[in-house]
C-alpha positions, 0 to 999 in steps of 0.5 A: 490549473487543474488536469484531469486526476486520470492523466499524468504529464510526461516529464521525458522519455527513454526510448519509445517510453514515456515517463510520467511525473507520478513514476519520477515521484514514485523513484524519489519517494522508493530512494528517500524511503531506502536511504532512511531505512539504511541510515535508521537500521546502520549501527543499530543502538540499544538507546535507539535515535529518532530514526531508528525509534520511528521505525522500530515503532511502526515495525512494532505496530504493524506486526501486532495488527498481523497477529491480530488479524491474521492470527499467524505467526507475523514474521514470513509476512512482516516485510511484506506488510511493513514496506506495502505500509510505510510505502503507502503512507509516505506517498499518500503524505506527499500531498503536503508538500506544495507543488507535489502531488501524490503518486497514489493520486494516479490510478496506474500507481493504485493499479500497480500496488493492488496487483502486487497484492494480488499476486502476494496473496497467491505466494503465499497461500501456495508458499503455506499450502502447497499448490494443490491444496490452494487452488482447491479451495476454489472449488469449495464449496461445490466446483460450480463456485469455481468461476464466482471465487475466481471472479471475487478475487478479480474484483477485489482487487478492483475494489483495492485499486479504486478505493485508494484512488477515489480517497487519495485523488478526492482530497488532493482535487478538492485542495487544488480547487480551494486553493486555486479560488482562495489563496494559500492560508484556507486550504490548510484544514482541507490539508489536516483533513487530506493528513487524517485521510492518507493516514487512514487509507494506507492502514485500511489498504494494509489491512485489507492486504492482511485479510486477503493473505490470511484467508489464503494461507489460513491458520498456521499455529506454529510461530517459530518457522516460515509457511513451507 
């Protein structure tokens, strides 16, 4: 049976709260996601095994594409980044699994990471900048800009948050369709498909994420020190 993308089944509640499956989902992914992290950097090794392998390369990965897009100094912001990345990813990546559906197939979940975006963007400009200096840029060119900057870092944020929803909850609506009218066996390119998908998704997501904090902060060239 397929529900409606915009609701989520509540599971149980605690207190007056509902729990929905997309937030018990998104528990599991964060405690899979951090007991690998603790296993893969426990006893690090010069002859790296495959789980400290995996994620020194995508460490590696995304802190080029910060030097490349930001054209910083990739550390104060690599932890950040790589976690926002690899978060997006794993969840996106759960629609492989059969009877699991994404959490960034729910627009709460989009939501919540696109604000989390938003309010990295502002430490961060004001971390590098100071406070004075970055909320002036919002009336430049001329303080009559002052209300469309404030407006444009509104919607997109917006963007942000439905352009991973409509991709993500797309795919894993077009695989429930298929595999309710067909069977098991056809869906599986649909599934490649939904692989190359989720894959692309997270890195234009991060990316985006990279553009909106490197406008903010702008050029520091020092590479050996943190924004003040």
């Amino acid at each position: 049976m397929i529900t409606s993308p915009l609701t989520a089944q509540v599971l149980f509640h605690i207190g007056p709260v509902p729990i929905t499956e997309p937030v018990v989902v998104t528990w599991g992914l964060m405690a899979a996601l951090t007991t690998t992290g603790l296993l893969g950097t426990h006893k690090l090794r010069l002859d790296a095994k495959p789980v400290q392998a995996t994620l020194e390369l995508l460490i590696s990965a995304v802190r080029d594409q910060i030097r490349e897009t930001m054209r910083n100094d990739p550390e104060p912001y690599l932890p950040f980044l790589a976690t926002l990345f690899i978060f997006i990813v794993s969840a996106n990546l759960l629609a492989l699994l059969p009877g699991v559906e994404p959490p960034t197939a729910h627009l709460e979940t989009d939501a919540a990471l696109a604000i989390i975006v938003f309010l990295a963007v502002h430490y961060f400009g004001v971390r590098a900048r100071g406070l004075g200096g970055y909320l002036a840029d919002f009336a430049k060119p001329t303080w009559i800009m002052l209300p469309l900057n404030l407006l444009s870092e509104v919607t997109r944020t917006f963007s942000l948050m439905v352009r991973l929803f409509g991709n993500i909850m797309s795919g894993v609506f077009i695989i429930g369709i298929v595999l309710s009218l067909v069977g098991l066996l056809v869906p599986i390119p649909f599934m490649a498909l939904e692989l190359l998908t989720g894959l692309i998704q997270a890195y234009i997501f991060t990316v985006l994420a990279m553009v909106f904090i490197g406008g903010a902060v702008g050029h520091t060239p020092s590479s050996s020190r943190s924004p003040r």
